[in-house]
C-alpha positions in Angstrom: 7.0 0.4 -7.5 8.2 3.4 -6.7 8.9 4.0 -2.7 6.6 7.2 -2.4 3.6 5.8 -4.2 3.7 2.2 -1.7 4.3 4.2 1.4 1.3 6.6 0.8 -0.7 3.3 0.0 0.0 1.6 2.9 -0.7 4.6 5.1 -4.0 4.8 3.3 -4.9 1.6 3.8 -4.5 1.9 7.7 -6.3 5.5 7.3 -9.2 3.4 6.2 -9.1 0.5 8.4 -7.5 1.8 11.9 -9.4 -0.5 13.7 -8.8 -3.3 11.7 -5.3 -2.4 12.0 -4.9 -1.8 15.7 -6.6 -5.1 16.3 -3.6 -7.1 14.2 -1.3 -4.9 15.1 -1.8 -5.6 19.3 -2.3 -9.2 18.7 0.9 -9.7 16.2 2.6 -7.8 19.0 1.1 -9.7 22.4 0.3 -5.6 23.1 -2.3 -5.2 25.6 -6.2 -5.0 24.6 -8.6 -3.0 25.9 -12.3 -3.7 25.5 -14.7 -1.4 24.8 -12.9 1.3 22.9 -12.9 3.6 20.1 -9.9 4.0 17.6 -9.6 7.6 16.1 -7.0 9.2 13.6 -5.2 11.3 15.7 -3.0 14.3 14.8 0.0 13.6 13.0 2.2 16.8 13.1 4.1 16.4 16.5 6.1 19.2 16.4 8.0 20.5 19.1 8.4 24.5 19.5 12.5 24.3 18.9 11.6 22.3 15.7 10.4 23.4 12.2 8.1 20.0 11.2 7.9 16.5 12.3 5.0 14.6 10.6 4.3 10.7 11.3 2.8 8.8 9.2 -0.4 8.0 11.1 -0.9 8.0 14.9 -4.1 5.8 16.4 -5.0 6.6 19.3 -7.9 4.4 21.3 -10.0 5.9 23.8 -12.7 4.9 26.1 -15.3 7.7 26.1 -12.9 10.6 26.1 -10.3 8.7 28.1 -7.3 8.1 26.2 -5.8 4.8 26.8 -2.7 4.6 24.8 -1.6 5.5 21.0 0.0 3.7 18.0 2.3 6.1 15.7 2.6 3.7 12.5 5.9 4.5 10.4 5.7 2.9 6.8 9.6 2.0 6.3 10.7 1.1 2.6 14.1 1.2 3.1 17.1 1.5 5.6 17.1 5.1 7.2 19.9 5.8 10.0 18.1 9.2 10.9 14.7 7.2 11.9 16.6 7.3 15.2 15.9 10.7 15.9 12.4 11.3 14.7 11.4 8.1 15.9 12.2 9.3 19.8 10.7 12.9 19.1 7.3 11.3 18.0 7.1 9.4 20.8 7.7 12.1 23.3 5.9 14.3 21.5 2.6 11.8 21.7 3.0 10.5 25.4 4.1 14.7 26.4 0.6 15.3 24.9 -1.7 12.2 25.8 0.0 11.1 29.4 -0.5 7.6 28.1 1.9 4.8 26.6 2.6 4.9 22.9 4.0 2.4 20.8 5.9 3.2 18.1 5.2 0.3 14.9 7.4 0.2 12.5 5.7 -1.5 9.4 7.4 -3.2 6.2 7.3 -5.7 4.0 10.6 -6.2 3.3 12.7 -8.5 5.7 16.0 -6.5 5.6 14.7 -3.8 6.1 12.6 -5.5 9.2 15.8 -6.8 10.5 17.3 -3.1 10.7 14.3 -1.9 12.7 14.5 -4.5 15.1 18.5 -4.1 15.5 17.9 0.0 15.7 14.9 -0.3 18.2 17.1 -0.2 21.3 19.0 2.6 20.2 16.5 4.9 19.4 15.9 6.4 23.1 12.5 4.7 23.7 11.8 3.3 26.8 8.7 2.4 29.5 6.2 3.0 29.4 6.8 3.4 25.9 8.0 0.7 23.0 9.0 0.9 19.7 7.8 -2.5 18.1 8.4 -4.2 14.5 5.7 -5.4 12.1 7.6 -7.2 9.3 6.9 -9.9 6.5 7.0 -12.6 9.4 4.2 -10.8 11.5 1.8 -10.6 8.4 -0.1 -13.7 7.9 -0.4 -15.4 4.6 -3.6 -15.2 3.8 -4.8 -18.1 1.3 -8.0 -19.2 1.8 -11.5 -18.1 3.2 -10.4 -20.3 6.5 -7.4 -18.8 7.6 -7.0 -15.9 10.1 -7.7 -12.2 8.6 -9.4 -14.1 5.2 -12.3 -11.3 5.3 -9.9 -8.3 5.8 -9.4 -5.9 2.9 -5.9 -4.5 4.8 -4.5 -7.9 5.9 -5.2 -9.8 2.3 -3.2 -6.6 0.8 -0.7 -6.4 3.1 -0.1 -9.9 3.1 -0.2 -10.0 -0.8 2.6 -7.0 -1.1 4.6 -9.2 1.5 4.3 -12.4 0.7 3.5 -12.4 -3.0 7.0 -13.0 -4.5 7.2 -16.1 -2.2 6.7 -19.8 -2.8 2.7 -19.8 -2.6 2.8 -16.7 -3.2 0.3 -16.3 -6.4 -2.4 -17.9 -4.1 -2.0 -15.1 -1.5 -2.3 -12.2 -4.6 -4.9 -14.3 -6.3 -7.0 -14.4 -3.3 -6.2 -10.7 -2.3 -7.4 -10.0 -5.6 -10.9 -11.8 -5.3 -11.5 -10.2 -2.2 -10.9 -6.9 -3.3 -13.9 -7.6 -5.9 -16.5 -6.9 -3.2 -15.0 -3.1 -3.2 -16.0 -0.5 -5.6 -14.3 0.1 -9.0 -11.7 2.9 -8.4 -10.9 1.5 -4.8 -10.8 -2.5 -6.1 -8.4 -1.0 -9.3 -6.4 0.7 -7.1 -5.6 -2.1 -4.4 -5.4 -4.4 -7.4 -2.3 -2.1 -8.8 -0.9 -2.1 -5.6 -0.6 -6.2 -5.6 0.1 -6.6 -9.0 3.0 -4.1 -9.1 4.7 -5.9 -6.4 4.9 -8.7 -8.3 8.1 -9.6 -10.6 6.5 -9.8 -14.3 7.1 -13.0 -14.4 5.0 -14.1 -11.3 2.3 -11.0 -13.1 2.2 -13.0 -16.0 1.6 -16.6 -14.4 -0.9 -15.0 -12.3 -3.4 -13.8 -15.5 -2.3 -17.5 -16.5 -4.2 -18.4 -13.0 -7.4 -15.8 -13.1 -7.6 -17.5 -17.1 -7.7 -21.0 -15.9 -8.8 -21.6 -12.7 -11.4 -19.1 -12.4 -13.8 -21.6 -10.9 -11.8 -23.2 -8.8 -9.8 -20.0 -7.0 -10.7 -19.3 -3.1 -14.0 -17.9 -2.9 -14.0 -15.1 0.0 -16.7 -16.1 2.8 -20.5 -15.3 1.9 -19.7 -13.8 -2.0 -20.8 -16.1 -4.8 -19.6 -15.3 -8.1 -21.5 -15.6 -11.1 -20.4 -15.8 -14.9 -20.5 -11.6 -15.1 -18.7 -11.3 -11.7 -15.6 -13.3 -13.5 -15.7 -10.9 -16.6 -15.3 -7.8 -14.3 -12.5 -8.9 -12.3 -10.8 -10.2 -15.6 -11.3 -6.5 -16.8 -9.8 -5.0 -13.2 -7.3 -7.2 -13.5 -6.2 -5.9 -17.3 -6.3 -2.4 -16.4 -4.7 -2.7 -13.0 -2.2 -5.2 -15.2 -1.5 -2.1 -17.5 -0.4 0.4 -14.4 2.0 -2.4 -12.8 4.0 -3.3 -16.0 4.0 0.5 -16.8 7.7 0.7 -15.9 8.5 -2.6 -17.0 7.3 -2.0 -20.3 9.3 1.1 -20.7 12.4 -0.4 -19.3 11.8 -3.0 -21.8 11.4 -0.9 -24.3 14.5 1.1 -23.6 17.7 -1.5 -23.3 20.9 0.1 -24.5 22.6 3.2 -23.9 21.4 5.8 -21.3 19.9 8.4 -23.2 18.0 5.7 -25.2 17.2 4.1 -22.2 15.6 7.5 -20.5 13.9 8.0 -23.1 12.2 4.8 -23.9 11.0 4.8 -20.1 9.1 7.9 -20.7 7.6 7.1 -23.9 6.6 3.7 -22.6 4.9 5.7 -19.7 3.5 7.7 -21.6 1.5 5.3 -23.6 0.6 3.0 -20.7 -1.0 5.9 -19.1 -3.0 6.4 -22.4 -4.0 2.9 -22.1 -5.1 3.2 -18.4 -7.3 6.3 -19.8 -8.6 4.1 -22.6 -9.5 0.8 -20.9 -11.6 2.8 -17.9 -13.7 4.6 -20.3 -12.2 8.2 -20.1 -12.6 10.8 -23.0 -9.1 11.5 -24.0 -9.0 14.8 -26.3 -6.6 15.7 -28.9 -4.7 18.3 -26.7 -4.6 16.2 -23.8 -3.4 13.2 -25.6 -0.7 15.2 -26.8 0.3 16.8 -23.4 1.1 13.0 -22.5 2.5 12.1 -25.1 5.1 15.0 -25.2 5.9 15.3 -21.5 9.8 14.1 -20.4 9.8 14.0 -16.8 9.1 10.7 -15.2 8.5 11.7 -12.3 5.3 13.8 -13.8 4.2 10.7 -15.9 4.0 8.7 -12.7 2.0 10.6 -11.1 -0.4 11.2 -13.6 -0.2 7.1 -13.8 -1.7 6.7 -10.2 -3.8 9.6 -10.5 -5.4 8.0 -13.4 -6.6 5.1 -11.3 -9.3 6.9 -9.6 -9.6 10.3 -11.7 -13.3 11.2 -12.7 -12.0 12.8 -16.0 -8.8 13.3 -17.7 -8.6 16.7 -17.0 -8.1 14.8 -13.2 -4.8 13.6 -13.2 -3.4 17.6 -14.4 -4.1 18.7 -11.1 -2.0 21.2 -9.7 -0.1 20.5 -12.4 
């Protein structure tokens, strides 16, 4: 999956649960509680006057009444970045120059080398009481299984824990219940979490897990208080197909396209091309003769990608050219 599209999801997926978030996040930490508060989105430009733009990825800031008590400024980190030692320091100064309170600064990622870089940065980056800069990596989201373990009924912990944790040993139970979960949502939001969990996956462990929804339908982890039925089953075997086509899009076209470069390029586009005209397909949308075509014949990548995840939630074809 492509760095961009992960990071906006798993800022999104805070953006819709921050209280949900700020609850694991202070417990995985051993940060301080405070009862009886609200959690709000705060602002997340924290630009100082000698500096063009600094933009966080999402700050949470709690409050009792209008009494702030402290703020969380979440960075979604994909990959090493050396400069993160700079704006790291700036948000937090920034936030506290602004509030008066604490903030802690979480840096969260799946990936465990990229967790063990945050941790060896974090007392180099200028930070200090009554501020912190903390880590959430794979080993401080849980593995979520089963209806019974910790976090089972959250949407944001059972995907987080699934993008973690899936490409581990037990790691298609944790997608495979992530995925059951996520049926409760509605269409566009259960597709587009389901792509999420299935992209992260290798194809191989992809393939063994429609192997698993085929098989063992009636005997997967059944999330507290939903009962599935016969037509329940159908549906998330559908979700699962079209969610299945956006997360093998680039493996299909890179499959497509062994050999030398230029073939290579362009098999990846082509491939893209016509995954996204089977995303478009299997959700029902009218696909006309010039838009079909304006797929079909576009080069850039970059463009098809994007069009890709747009397609997940578009309302029409016409959708996913936005802007464009």
């Amino acid at each position: 999956m492509p760095p961009s599209v992960l990071h906006e999801a798993l800022i999104n997926l805070i953006r819709q649960s921050p209280e949900q978030f700020l609850k694991f996040a202070t417990h995985a930490l051993g940060l301080r509680h405070y009862r009886k508060t609200q959690v709000r989105v705060g602002e997340a430009e924290l630009n100082a006057a000698y500096v063009s733009e600094f933009r966080a990825d999402i700050v949470l800031v709690e409050e009792t009444g209008s009494t702030v008590r402290f703020s969380t400024i979440t960075e979604v980190q994909l990959s090493r970045d050396d400069k993160k030692l700079f704006s790291a320091a700036h948000y937090v100064a920034t936030q506290f120059a602004r509030t008066g309170k604490p903030v802690v600064l979480v840096i969260l990622t799946p990936n465990p080398t990229v967790a063990k870089w945050a941790r060896k940065i974090a007392g180099h980056c200028g930070i200090g009481p009554p501020n912190q800069l903390k880590v959430i990596g794979p080993d401080e989201i849980p593995r979520i299984k089963r209806s019974t373990d910790l976090g089972a009924d959250s949407v944001l912990l059972c995907v987080l824990s699934a993008i973690a944790h899936g490409e581990e040993n037990g790691g298609l139970e944790i997608a495979e219940y992530a995925l059951r979960l996520i049926g409760q949502l509605d269409q566009d939001m259960e597709l587009y979490y389901a792509s999420l969990i299935l992209r992260s996956l290798s194809k191989e462990k992809r393939q063994r897990l429609k192997e698993r929804l085929k098989l063992r339908d009636n005997h997967m982890p059944i999330p507290a208080g939903w009962k599935p039925t016969d037509p329940d089953l159908k549906r998330l075997a559908k979700r699962y197909q079209e969610a299945e086509a956006i997360g093998e899009a680039r493996g299909e076209a890179r499959g497509e396209a062994r050999g030398e470069a230029r073939g290579e390029a362009r098999g990846e586009v082509k491939g893209m091309a016509l995954a996204l005209v089977k995303i478009l397909d299997a959700r029902g949308l009218s696909i006309s003769t010039d838009q079909r075509q304006r797929i079909l014949e576009t080069q850039d990548p970059a463009v098809l990608e994007k069009w890709v995840y747009r397609a997940v939630s578009a309302a029409s074809v016409g959708d996913i050219f936005q802007d464009d």
